[in-house]
C-alpha positions in Angstrom: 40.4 -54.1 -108.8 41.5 -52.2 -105.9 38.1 -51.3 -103.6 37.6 -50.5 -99.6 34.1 -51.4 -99.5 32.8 -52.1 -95.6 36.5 -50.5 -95.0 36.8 -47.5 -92.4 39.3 -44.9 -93.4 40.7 -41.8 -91.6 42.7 -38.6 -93.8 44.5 -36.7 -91.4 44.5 -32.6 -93.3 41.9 -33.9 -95.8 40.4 -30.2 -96.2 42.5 -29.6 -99.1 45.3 -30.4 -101.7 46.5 -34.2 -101.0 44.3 -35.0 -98.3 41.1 -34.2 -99.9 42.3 -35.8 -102.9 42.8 -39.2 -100.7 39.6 -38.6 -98.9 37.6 -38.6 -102.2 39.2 -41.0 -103.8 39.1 -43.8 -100.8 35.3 -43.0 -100.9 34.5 -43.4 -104.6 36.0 -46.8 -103.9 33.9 -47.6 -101.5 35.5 -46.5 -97.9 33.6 -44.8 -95.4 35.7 -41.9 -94.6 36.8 -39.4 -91.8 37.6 -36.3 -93.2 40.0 -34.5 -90.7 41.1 -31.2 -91.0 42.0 -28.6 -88.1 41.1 -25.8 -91.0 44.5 -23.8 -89.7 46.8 -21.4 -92.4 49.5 -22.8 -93.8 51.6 -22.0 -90.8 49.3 -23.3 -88.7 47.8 -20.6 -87.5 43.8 -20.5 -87.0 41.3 -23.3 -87.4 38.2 -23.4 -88.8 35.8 -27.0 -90.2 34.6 -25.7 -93.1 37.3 -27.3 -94.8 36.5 -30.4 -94.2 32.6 -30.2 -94.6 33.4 -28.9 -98.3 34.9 -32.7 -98.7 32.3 -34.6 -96.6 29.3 -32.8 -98.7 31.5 -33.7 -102.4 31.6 -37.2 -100.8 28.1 -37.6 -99.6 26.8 -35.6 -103.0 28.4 -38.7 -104.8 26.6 -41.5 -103.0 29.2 -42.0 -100.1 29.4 -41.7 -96.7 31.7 -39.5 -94.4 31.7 -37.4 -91.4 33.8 -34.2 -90.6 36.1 -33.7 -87.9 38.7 -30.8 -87.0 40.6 -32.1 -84.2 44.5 -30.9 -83.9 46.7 -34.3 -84.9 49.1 -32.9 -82.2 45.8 -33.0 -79.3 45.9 -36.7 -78.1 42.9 -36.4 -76.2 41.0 -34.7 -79.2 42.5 -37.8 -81.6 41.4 -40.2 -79.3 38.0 -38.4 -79.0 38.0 -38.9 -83.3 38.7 -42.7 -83.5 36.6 -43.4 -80.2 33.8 -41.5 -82.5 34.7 -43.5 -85.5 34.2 -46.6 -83.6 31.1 -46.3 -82.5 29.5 -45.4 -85.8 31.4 -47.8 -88.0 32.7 -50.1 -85.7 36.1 -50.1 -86.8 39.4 -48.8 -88.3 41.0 -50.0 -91.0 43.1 -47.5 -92.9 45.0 -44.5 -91.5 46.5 -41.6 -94.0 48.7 -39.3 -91.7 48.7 -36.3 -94.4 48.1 -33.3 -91.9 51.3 -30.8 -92.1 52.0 -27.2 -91.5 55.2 -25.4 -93.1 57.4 -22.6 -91.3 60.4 -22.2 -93.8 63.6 -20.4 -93.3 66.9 -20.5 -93.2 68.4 -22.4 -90.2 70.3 -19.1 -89.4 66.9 -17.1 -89.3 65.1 -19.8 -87.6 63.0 -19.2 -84.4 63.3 -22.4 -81.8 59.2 -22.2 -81.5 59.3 -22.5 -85.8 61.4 -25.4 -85.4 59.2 -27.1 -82.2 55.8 -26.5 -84.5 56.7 -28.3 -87.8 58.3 -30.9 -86.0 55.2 -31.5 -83.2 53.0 -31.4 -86.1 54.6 -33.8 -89.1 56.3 -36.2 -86.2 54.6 -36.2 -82.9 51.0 -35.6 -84.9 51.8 -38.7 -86.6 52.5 -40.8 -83.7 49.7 -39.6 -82.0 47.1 -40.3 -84.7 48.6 -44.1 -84.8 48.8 -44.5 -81.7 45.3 -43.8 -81.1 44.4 -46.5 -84.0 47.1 -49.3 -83.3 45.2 -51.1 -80.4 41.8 -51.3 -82.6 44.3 -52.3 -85.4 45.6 -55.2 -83.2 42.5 -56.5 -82.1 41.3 -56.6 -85.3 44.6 -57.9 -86.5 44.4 -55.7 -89.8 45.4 -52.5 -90.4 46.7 -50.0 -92.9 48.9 -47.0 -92.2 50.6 -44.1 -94.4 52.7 -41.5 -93.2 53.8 -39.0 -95.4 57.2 -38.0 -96.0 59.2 -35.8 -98.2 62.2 -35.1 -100.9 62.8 -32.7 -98.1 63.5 -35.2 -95.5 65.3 -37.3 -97.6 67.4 -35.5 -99.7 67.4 -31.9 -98.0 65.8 -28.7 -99.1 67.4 -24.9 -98.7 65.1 -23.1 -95.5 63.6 -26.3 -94.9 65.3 -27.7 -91.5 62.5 -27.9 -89.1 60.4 -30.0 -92.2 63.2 -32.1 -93.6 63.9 -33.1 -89.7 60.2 -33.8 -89.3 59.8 -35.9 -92.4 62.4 -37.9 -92.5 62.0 -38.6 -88.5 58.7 -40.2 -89.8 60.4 -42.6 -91.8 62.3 -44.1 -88.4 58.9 -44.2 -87.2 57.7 -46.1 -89.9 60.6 -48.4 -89.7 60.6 -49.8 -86.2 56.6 -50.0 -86.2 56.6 -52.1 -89.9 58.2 -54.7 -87.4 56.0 -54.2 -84.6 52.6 -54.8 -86.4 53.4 -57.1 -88.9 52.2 -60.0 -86.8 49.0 -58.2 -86.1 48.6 -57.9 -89.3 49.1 -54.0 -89.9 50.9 -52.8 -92.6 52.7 -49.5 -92.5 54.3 -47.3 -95.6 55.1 -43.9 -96.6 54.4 -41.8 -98.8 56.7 -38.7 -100.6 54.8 -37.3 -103.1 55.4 -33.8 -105.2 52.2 -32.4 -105.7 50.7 -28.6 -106.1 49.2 -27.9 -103.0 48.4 -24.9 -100.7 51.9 -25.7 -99.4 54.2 -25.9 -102.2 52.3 -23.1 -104.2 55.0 -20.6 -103.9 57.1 -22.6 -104.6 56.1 -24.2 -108.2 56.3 -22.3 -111.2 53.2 -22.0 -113.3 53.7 -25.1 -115.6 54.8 -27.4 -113.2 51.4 -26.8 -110.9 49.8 -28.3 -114.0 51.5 -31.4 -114.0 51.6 -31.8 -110.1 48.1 -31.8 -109.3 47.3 -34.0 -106.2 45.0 -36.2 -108.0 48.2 -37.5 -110.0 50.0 -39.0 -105.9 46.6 -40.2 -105.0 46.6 -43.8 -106.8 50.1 -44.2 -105.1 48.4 -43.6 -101.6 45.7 -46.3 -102.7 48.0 -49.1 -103.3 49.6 -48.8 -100.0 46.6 -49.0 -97.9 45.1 -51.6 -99.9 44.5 -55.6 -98.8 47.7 -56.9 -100.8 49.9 -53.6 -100.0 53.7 -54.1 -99.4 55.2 -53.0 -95.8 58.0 -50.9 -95.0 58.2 -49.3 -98.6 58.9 -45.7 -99.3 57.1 -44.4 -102.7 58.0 -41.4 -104.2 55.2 -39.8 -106.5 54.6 -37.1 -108.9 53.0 -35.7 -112.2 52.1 -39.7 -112.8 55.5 -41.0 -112.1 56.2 -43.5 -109.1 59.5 -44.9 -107.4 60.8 -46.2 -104.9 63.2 -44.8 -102.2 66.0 -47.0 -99.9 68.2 -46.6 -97.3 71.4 -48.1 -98.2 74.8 -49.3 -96.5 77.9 -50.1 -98.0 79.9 -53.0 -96.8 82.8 -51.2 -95.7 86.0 -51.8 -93.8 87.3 -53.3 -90.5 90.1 -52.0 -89.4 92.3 -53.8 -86.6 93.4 -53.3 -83.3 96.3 -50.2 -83.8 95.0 -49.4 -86.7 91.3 -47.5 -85.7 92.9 -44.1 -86.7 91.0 -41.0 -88.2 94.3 -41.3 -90.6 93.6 -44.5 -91.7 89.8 -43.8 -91.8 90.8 -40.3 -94.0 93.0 -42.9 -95.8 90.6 -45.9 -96.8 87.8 -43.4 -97.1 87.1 -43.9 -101.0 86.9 -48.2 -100.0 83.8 -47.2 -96.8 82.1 -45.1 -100.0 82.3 -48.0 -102.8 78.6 -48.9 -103.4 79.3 -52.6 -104.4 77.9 -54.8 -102.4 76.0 -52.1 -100.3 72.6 -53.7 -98.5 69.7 -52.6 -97.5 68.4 -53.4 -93.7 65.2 -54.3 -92.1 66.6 -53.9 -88.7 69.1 -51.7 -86.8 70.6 -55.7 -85.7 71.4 -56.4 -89.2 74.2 -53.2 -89.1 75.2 -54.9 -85.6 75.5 -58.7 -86.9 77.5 -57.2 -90.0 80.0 -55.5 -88.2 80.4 -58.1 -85.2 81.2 -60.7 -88.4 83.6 -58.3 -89.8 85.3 -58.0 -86.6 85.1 -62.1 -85.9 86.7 -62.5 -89.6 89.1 -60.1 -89.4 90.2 -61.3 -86.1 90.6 -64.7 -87.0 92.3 -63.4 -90.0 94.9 -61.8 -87.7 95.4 -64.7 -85.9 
């Protein structure tokens, strides 16, 4: 049984859709929960709380405990105001869900520069500066628990979506070098892609597929990765009750020689750097490095 009791958890954009689903949830298992929520539009225009008191009063009306807060993820000082807060009412921090967003979508062509700087300062810069304000409590406390939240966007692409698929998949590379960097203080770090029916996507699902994406159906995903035993480093995809997971691969590819490092013979052997057999997957940029410096000791010693 999965529980956070005596555990401390802040939900970045917890006023609605995902967040308030992983606020709610985190507290009927026991966590004592910040419910953050600047109350802005979709776009991210205005603010407002009430939001985020909806949540804290649904939380408190079932027997937990919660406070509000509407600081801007992309304010440090307001951030750090929020954990300093948390601190000294609960003592501690254990989980952090970085689930605040914004969307601004058109086509790259139509795109305003400020449209692009938004999205991206609030999905990539609001997530560093959320953990960042909880990593040195973390690493005192030598535990810790981090999502960030991610997208098929980022991933794979999405038509009108550059300043989003930028910002989400940049959140993975943040995820990446920091799984390293906590480990041996004991924080874990994942993140999370979900497809869910949410103020955000809701012009963007058709009618029978906002039945099967409710929110509620990501949240057990979000659970497991801020839980005691969760994994690090993992993207998980979830959806309508379905969960996978998501790599980055490389394939093993080809050295070339000395004379030969042509775009011709690049062009030529093209099909060989695409073959998927014995493709890996990295924990560290130096594992691409030590690969191709042993290609290039082999094949040199090969030549010679």
């Amino acid at each position: 049984m999965i529980t956070f009791d005596e555990q401390v958890a802040i939900v970045t954009g917890a006023g609605h859709g995902l967040g308030r689903s992983h606020a709610l949830a985190l507290a009927e298992r026991g966590a004592r929960v910040v419910v953050n929520d600047l109350g802005s539009s979709r776009d991210g225009t205005g603010a407002s709380s009430e939001a985020a008191r909806v949540v804290v009063a649904e939380i408190h009306a079932s027997g937990g405990d919660a406070f509000a807060n509407g600081a801007d993820v992309t304010d440090e000082a307001a951030i750090a105001s929020m954990v300093e807060a948390t601190i000294e009412r609960w003592g501690r921090v254990d989980i952090l869900i970085n689930n605040a967003g914004i969307l601004r979508d058109k086509s790259f062509a139509k795109m305003e520069q400020e449209d692009f700087d938004l999205v991206v300062k609030v999905h990539l810069t609001g997530t560093a500066i959320c953990t960042k304000a909880v990593w040195g409590q973390m690493r005192e406390q030598k535990y810790g628990r981090i999502v960030v939240t991610t997208s098929s966007s980022g991933l794979y692409g999405n038509f009108g979506q550059a300043n989003y698929g930028a910002a989400k998949l940049a959140v993975v590379g943040l995820m990446n070098t920091l799984r390293s960097e906590g480990e041996k203080y004991g924080i874990r770090i994942n993140a999370l892609s979900p497809v869910a029916h949410t103020r955000m996507t809701d012009d963007l699902l058709p009618p029978e597929a906002k039945v099967l994406l409710k929110p509620e159906e990501v949240t057990p995903g979000v659970l497991f990765l801020v839980s005691r035993d969760a994994p690090n480093g993992v993207v998980l995809a979830a959806g309508a009750g379905g969960f996978a997971s998501v790599h980055i691969y490389e394939t093993d590819g080809i050295w070339l020689p000395p004379g030969e490092r042509t775009p011709e013979n690049i062009a030529s052997r093209f099909d060989e750097i695409l073959d998927p057999e014995g493709h890996q997957e990295y924990a560290g940029g130096s594992e691409q490095s030590m690969k191709f410096m042993q290609k290039a000791i082999a094949g040199l010693q090969e030549e010679n």
